[in-house]
N, C-alpha and C positions, 0 to 999 in steps of 0.2 A: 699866695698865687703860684709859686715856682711847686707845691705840692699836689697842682693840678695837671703840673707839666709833665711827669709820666704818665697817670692812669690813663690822658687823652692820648698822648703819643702810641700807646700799648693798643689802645680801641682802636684807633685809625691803623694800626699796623696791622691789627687782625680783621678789621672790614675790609678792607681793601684784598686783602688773601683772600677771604670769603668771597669779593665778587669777584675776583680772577677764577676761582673754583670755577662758580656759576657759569662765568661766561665759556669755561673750555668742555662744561656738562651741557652738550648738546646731549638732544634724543637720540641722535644712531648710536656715542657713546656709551650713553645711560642703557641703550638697549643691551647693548653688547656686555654690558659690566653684569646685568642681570641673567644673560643667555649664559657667562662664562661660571657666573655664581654659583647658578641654579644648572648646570649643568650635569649633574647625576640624576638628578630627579628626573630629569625633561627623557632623559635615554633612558630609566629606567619603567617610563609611564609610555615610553613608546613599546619597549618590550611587551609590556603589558599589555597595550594593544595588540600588537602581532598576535599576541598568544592568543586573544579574545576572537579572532579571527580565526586561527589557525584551529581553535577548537570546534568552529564553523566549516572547517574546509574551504577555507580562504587563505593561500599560503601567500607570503608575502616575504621576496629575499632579500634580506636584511640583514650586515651583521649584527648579533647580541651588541646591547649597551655595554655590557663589562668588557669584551673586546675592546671597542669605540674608547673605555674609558682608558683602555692597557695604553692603546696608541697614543690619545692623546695624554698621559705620563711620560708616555717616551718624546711626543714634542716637546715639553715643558721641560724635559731635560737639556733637549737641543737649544731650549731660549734661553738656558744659564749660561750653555759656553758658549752661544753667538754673542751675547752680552761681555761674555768674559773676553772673548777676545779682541772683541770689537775696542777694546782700552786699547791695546797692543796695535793690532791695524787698523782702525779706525782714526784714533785719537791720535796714537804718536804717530803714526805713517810708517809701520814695519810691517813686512811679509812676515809669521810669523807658519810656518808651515809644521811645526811639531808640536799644536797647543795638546795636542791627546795626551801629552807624556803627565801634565799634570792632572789632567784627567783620572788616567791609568795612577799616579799616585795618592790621589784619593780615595781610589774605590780599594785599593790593595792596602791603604791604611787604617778606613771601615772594618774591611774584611776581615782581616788578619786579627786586629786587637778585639773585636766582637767576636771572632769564631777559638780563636786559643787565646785570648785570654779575658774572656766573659765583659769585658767594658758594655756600657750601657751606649746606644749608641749618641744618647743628647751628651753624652762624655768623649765620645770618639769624634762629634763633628766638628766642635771648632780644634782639638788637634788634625783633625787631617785639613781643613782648612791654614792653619799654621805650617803644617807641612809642606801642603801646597805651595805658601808663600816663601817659606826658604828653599824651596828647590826652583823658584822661579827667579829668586835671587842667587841662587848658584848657576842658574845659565844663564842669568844676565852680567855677571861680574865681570864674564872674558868678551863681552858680545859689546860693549856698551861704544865701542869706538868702530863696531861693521854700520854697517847698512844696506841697504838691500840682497844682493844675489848672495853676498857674503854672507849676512845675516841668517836669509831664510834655506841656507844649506848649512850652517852649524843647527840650530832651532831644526832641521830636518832630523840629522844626526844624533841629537839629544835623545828625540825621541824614538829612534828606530834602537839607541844606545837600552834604557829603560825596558823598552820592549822583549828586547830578546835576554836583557837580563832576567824579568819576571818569566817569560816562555822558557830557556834552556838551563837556569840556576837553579836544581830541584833545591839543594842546602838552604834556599832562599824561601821558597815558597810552601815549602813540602808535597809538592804535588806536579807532576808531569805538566807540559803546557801551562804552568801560571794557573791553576783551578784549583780556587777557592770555596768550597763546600758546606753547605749547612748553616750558611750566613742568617742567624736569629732575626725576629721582625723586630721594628719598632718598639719600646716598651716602656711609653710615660711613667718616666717614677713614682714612687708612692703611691702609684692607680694600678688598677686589674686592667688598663686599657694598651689593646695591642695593636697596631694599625699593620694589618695582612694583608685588606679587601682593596681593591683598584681605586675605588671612591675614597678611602683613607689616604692614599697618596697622593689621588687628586691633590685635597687641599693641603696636603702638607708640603708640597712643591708649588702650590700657589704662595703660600705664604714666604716660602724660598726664594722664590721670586721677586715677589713684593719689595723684602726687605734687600734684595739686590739690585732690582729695578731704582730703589730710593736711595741707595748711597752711590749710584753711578750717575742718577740727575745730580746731585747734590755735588759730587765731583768735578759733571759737566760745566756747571754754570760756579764752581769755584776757582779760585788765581792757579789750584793745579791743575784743573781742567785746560786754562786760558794757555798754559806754559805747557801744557801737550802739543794742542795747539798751534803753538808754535815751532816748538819742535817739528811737527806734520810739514809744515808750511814752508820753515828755512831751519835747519839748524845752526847752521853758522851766523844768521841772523840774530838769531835766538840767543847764541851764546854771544853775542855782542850787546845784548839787550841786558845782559846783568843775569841771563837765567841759567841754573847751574843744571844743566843738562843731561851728565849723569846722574845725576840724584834723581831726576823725574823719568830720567828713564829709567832706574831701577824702580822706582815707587811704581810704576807703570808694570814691568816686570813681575811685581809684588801680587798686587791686587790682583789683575789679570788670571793670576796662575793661582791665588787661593780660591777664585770663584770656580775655576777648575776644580781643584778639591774640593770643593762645595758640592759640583755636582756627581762626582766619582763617586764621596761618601754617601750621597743618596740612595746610590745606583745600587751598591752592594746588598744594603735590605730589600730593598723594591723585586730583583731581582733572586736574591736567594744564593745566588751562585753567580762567581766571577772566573773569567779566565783569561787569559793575553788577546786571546782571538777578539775581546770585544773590542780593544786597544791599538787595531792596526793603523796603517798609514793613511788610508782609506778616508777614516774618521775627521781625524786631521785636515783633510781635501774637503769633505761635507760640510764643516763648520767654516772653514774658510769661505766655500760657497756660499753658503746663509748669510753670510757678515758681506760678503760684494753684492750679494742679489738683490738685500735688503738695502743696501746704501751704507756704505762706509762713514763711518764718524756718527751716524745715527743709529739711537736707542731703539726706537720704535720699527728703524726700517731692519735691525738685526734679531727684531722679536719679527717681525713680517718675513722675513724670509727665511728662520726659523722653521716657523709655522707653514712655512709653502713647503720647503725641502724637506723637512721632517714628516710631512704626512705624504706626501707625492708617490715615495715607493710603495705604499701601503695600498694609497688607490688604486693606483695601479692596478696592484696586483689583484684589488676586487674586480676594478675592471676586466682587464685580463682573463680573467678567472671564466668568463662568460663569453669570451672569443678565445677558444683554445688552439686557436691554429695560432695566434699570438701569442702564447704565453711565456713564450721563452724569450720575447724581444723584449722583457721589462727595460731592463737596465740601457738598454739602443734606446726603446722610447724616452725614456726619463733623459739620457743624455742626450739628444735630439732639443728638447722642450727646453734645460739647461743653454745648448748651445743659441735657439732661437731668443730666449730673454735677453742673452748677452748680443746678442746682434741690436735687437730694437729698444734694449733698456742698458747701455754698458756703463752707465753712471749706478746704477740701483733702482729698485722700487721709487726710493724716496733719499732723493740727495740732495743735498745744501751745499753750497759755494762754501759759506762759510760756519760753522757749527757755533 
């Protein structure tokens, strides 16, 4: 009998997953997993329409799908480090105003070991991901007793520190402004396969994602999720509670700032070319945004706001584009829209009392 008592335990463990699946696979979901999938296809079979038009003298103004796919590359970038930092402000409850420095340290770890000294880059990314996470343990080890205004002006400084090391240290860089040159594609090992085309990055920042998206659920709803948490909530509470404080707040520190490198060393292939300028303070304030817009402490609301900030300037600017007595007020309007969500949404998109 007792040799029946796992294989039922193990069945019921996995039906039960299975109908939780089901029941969180609604149709708008299911729609949207399919729209996001299928996503190249869908812009590229629109193109193809235009053109079927357009050879009719039917013009129809549109940007090209491989634009559409550039930009949304460049939001999927912005959902790793809302995610990434969303550990840091969300979870622990810190201002963390200089997450770009490990950013800016990923993409100049990519950069550097793929362009002088030929590493592959599925070799370069989990070290610049490792990198990431001891430089995020290096400015967490003096930080671990601030908090707030204190906090988020060292974390300013950190990263304005990196900045102008990579911009003014030519011995550093080899190259004026932090410009990194000639940065090689993608190049599956042991394959003739090189991923250059926009739809190639597509999915290989989907899967980036993915695999980041699930170890920050899996975070959330574990004892160091619950001990973030709390930290958020009381520290001095927290640390009466048996929980060892700085230790979760460097783990926090950790993880946070190698998703950082995560997404730095993405950027460097995708891009081709890096330099300080994409590194400024600027960056820092954008991602921060995404992570309040979307709702603090929440995964899904720091991919939503993300996805609103990260494409916002873009429309913009299509819009714009066709009212040119406006074109120059992009950045008014965008901060205008910014300041109006925080008047009528100043908790986020999507905020929970308790995470």
């Amino acid at each position: 009998m007792s040799k029946n008592i796992i294989p039922n335990s193990i069945f019921e463990y996995y039906k039960s997953k299975s109908s939780f699946i089901l029941n969180q696979l609604t149709l708008t979901r299911f729609i949207l997993f399919l729209i996001i999938l299928f996503l190249p296809t869908i812009l590229f079979s629109l193109d193809a329409i235009i053109k079927f038009f357009s050879d009719r003298n039917i013009y129809i103004d549109l940007p090209s799908g491989d634009y559409i796919l550039y930009i949304c590359v460049q939001v999927c970038v912005y959902i790793l480090l809302a995610i990434g930092l969303n550990i840091v402000c969300g979870f622990t409850g810190l201002l963390d105003l200089g997450y770009v420095a490990f950013y800016l340290v990923g993409g100049y770890t990519a950069g550097l070991l793929m362009t002088n000294h030929g590493f592959n880059y599925f070799l370069v990314l989990p070290l610049a991901i490792l990198n990431g996470g001891l430089w995020g343990l290096i400015r967490g080890a003096p930080t671990l007793r601030l908090t707030g205004d204190y906090f988020a002006i060292v974390t300013f400084g950190f990263a304005e520190l990196l900045f102008r090391a990579v911009k003014n240290e030519i011995w550093l860089i080899q190259d004026i402004n932090g410009f990194v040159k000639d940065i090689p594609s993608v190049n599956i090992p042991y394959t003739k396969i090189v991923l250059y085309q926009n739809w190639h990055h597509y999915y290989h920042i989907l899967i980036l994602i993915g695999i980041v998206i699930f170890i920050t659920y899996r975070l959330k709803n574990s004892r160091v999720g619950r001990a973030w948490i709390a930290i958020r909530e009381d520290e001095q509470a927290a640390a009466c509670m048996g929980i060892n404080v700085s230790r979760y707040k460097s783990l926090a520190f950790a993880i946070s700032a190698a998703i950082g490198g995560l997404g730095g060393a993405f950027l460097a292939p995708f891009w081709g070319i890096i330099s300080a300028k994409a590194f400024e303070f600027w960056e820092s304030i954008l991602i921060l945004c995404m992570v309040i817009l979307g709702g603090k402490g929440s995964i899904r609301g720091a991919i939503i706001g993300a996805v609103f900030l990260g494409s916002l300037s873009e429309i913009l600017r299509e819009i714009l584009l066709r009212v040119p007595q406006f074109s120059s007020a992009r950045i008014l309007i965008f901060g205008v829209i910014l300041v109006l969500l925080m008047r009528f949404r100043p908790d986020g998109l999507i905020y929970k009392k308790s995470v």
